[in-house]
N, C-alpha and C positions, 0 to 999 in steps of 0.2 A: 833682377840682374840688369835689366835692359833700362830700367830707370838710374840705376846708379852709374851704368856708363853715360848715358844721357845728359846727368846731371854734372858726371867729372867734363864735357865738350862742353857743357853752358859754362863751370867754373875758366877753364882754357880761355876760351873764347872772351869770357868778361877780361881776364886777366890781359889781356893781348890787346883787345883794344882800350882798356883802361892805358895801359899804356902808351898805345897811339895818342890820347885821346890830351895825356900828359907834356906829348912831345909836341903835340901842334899847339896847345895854350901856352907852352914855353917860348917857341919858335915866333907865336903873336905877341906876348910878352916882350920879347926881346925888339919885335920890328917896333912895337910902338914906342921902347926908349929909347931906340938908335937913331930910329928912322930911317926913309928908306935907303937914302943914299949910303949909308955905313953900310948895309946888309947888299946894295950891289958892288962895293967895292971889294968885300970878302967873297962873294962868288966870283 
């Protein structure tokens, strides 16, 4: 029982930061074909 909860917080946890992990390679993505100056004009 204590394995299979264990194993559902490692699935969570990958899934969570997988997606972090998606949002910053996008976020660098987008600063290297804008460049910086577009990305402080939009903040």
């Amino acid at each position: 029982m204590e394995l299979r909860v264990f194993m559902g917080w490692v699935l969570i946890i990958g899934i969570l930061l997988g997606q972090l992990i998606l949002l910053v390679v996008r976020v660098v993505l987008v600063g290297i074909l804008m460049g910086p100056g577009e990305i402080i004009e939009r903040c």
